[in-house]
C-alpha positions as CSV (number, residue, x, y, z in Angstrom):
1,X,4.6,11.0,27.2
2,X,7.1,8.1,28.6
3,X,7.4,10.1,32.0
4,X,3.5,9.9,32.6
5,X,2.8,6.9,32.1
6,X,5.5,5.7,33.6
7,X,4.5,7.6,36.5
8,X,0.6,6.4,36.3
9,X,-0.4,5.0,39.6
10,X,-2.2,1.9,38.8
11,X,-4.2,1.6,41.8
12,X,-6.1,4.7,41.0
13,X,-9.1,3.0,41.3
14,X,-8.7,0.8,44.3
15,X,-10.9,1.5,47.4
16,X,-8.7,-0.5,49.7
17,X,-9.0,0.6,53.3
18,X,-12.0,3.3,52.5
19,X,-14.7,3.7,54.2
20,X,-17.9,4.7,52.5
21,X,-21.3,5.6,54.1
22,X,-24.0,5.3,51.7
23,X,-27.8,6.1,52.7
24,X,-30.5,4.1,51.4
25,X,-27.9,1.5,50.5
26,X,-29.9,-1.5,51.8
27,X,-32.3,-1.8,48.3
28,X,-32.6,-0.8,44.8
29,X,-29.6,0.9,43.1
30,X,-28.4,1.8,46.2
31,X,-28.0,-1.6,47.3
32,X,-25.7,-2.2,44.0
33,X,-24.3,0.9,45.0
34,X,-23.2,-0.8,48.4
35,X,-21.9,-4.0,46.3
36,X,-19.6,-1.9,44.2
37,X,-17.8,-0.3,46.6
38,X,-17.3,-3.0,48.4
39,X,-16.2,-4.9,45.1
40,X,-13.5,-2.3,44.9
41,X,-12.4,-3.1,48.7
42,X,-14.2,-0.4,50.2
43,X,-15.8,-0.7,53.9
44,X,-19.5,0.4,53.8
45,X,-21.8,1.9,55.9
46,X,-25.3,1.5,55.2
47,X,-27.8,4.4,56.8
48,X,-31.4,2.8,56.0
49,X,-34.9,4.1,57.7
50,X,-35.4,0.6,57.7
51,X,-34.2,-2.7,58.0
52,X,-35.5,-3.9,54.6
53,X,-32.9,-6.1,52.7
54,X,-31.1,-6.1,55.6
55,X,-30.3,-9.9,55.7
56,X,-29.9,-10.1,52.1
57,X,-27.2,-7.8,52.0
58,X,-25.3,-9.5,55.3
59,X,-25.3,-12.9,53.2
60,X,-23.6,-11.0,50.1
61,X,-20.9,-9.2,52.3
62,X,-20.0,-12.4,54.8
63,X,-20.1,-14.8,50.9
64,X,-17.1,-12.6,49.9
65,X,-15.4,-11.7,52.9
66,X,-16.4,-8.1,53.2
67,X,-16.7,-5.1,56.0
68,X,-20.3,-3.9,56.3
69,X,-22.4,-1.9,59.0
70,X,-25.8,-1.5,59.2
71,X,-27.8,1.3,60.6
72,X,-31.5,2.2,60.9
73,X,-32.1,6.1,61.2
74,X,-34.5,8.8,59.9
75,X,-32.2,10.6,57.9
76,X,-34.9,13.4,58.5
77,X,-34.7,13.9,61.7
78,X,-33.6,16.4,63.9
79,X,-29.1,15.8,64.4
80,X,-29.5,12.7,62.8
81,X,-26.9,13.8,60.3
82,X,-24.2,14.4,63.6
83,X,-25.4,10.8,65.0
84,X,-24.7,9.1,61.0
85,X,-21.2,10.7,61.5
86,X,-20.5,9.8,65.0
87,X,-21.6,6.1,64.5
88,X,-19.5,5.9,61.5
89,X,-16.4,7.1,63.1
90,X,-17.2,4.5,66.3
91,X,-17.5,1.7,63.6
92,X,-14.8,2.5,61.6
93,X,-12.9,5.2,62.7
94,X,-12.5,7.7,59.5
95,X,-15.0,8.2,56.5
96,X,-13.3,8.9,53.3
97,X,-16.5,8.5,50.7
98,X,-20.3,9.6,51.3
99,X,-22.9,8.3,48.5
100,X,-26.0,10.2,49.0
101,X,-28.6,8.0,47.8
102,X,-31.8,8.0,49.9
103,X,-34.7,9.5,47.9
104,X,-38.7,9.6,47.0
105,X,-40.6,10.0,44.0
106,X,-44.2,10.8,44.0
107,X,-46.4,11.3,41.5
108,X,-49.6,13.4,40.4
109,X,-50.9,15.8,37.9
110,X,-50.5,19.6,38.7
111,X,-53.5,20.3,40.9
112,X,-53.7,17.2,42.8
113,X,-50.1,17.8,44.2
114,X,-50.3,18.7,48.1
115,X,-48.5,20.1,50.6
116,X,-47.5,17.4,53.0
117,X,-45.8,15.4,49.6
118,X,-43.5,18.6,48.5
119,X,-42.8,19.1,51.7
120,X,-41.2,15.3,52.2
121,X,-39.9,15.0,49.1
122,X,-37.9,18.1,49.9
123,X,-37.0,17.0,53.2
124,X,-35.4,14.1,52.2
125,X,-34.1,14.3,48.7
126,X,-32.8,17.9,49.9
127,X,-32.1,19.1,53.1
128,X,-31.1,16.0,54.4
129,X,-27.9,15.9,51.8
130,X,-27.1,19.1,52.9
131,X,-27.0,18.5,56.3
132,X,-25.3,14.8,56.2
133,X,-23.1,16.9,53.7
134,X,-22.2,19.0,55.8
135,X,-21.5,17.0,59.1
136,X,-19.8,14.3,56.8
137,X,-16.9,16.9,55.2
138,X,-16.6,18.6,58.6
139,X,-14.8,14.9,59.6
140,X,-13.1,14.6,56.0
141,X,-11.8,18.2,56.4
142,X,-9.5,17.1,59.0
143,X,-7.9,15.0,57.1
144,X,-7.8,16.9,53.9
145,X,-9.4,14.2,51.7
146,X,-12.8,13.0,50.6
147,X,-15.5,12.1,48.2
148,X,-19.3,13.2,48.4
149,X,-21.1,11.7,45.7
150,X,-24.7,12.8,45.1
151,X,-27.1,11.3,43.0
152,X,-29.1,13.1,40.9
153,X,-31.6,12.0,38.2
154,X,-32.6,12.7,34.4
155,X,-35.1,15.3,36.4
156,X,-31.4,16.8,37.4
157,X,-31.7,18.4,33.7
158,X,-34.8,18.3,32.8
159,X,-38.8,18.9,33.6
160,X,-41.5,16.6,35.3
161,X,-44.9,17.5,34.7
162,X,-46.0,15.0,37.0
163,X,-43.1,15.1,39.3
164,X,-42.7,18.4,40.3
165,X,-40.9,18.1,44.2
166,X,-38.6,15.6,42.6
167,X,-37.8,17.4,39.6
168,X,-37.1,20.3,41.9
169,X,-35.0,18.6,44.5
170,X,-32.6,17.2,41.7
171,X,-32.0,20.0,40.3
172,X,-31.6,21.4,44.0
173,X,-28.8,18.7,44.5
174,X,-27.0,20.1,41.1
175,X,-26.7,23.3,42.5
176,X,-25.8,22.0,46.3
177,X,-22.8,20.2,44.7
178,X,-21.4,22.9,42.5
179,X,-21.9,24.7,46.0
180,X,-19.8,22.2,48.4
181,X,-17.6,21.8,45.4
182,X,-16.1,25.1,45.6
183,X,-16.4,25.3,49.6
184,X,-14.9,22.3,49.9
185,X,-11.7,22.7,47.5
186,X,-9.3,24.3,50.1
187,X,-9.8,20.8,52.3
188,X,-9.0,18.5,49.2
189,X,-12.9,17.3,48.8
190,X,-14.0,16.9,45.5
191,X,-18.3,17.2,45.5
192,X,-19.9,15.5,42.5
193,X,-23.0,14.2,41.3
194,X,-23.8,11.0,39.4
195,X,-27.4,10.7,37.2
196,X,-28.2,7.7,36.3
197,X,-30.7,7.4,33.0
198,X,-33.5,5.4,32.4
199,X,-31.8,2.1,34.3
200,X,-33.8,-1.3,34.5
201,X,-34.5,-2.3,38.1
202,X,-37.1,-4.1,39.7
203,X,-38.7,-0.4,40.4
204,X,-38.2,0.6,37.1
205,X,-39.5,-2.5,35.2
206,X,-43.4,-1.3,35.4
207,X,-42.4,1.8,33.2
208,X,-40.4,-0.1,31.3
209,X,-43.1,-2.1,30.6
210,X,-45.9,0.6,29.9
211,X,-47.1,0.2,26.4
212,X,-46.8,3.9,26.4
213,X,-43.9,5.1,28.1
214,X,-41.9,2.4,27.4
215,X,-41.3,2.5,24.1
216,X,-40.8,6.3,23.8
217,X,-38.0,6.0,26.6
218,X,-36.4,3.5,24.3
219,X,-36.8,5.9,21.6
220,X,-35.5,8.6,22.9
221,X,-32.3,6.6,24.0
222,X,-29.8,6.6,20.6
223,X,-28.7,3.2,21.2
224,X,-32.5,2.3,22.0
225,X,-32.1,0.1,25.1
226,X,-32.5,1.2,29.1
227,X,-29.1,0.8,31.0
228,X,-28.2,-2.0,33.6
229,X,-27.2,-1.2,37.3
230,X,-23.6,-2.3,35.8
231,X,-23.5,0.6,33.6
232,X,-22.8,2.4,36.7
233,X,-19.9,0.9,38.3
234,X,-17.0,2.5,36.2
235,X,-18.6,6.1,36.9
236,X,-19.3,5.4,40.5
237,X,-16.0,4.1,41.3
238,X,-14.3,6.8,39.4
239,X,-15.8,9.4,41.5
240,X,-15.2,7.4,44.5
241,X,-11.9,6.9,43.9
242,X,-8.5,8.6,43.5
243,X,-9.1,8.5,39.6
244,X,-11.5,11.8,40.0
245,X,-9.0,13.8,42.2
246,X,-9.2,16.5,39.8
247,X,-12.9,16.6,39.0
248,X,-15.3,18.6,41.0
249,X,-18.7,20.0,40.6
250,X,-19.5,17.9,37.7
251,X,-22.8,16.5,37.3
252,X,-22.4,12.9,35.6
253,X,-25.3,11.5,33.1
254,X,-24.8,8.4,32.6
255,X,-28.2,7.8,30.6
256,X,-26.9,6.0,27.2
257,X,-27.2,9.4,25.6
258,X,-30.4,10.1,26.8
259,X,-30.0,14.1,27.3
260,X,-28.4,14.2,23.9
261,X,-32.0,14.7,22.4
């Protein structure tokens, strides 16, 4: 026992000299996403289909003295994953972490769900982690290091009767993790997925404040209260960091105990 923890590194989680690329990282959790890493002395690069938040988020980085890059792409689009990697690279010359965040949600009962709506949702919460995935740990594998963090969702686990492209691209992105997990070994990258529960946000706060909804979230949360956005620094950093070396494939709940019932 003496020899490990004498031999603990205690900069396990320190993100010193990273470089992160998180999409969607200019607004809601994603943009707390962008803060924590950057807390923890990562470099981020923030993909964004638009420039929302963008000034916002300047003002926070240059207040504290931190490395940010901003870019405006349609993760959707055709090579747009190969141009994310390329501009990163040109920016900061390596990427060692990749949160992907960007996502939709839309909503309607069974019969009123189209075409057009799967067929976005899929794009984007889907096929676009894949393929940034992909073109991300192709640059990591050269180096024989990385972290791909995915986020996934409550619907990760469970059903959405209303919700039915969403539900089935978060479960997608369990399965594409435990995939790129196992590919991905051999080159030292370890693939996870973090699931946030029933977190208070500005987006959030109209469900929170259904009469209906609302208060059977709550209920069906053991401790009875919705999380914070801080809830999710320790997990987030963990997996970012040199702390989850040894975890792979794992999809995270971090939901108060949410799934437990």
């Amino acid at each position: 026992m003496l020899y490990l923890v004498e031999n603990l590194n205690n900069n396990l989680f320190d993100l010193n000299d990273k470089v992160a690329i998180v999409t969607g990282g200019n607004k809601g959790l994603g943009k707390f996403y962008t803060i924590a890493l950057a807390s923890f002395g990562a470099k981020v690069f923030v993909v964004s289909s638009t420039q929302n938040g963008w000034d916002e988020l300047r003002e926070e980085f240059e207040k504290n003295n931190e490395f940010l890059e901003l870019f405006q792409i349609d993760i959707t689009t055709p090579n747009a994953a190969i141009t994310i990697v390329n501009e990163a690279i040109s920016r900061f010359g390596k990427i060692d972490i990749l949160v992907n965040n960007a996502g939709m949600q839309r909503r309607n009962p069974i019969f009123e769900f189209n075409d057009k709506d799967w067929d976005e949702i899929i794009q984007l919460n889907l096929n676009a982690v894949y393929h940034l995935s992909k073109a991300v740990a192709y640059e990591m594998s050269k180096r024989k290091q990385g972290k791909i963090i995915n986020i996934g969702s409550m619907q990760s686990f469970t059903a959405g009767k209303r919700i039915f492209p969403y539900t089935a691209s978060k479960h997608g992105i369990a399965g594409l993790t435990k995939a790129y997990a196992e590919a991905l070994a051999e080159y030292n990258i370890q693939v996870n997925t973090l699931s946030p529960g029933y977190i208070e946000t500005d987006m959030t706060r109209v469900l929170k404040n259904d009469p209906v909804r609302g208060p059977e979230i709550e209920g069906h949360i053991p401790g009875g209260q919705w999380g914070e956005p801080k809830d999710l620094v320790g997990p987030l950093i963990f997996l970012a960091s040199n702390a989850s070396d040894y975890v792979t494939g794992v999809n995270l709940p971090v939901d108060g105990g949410y799934l437990l019932r």
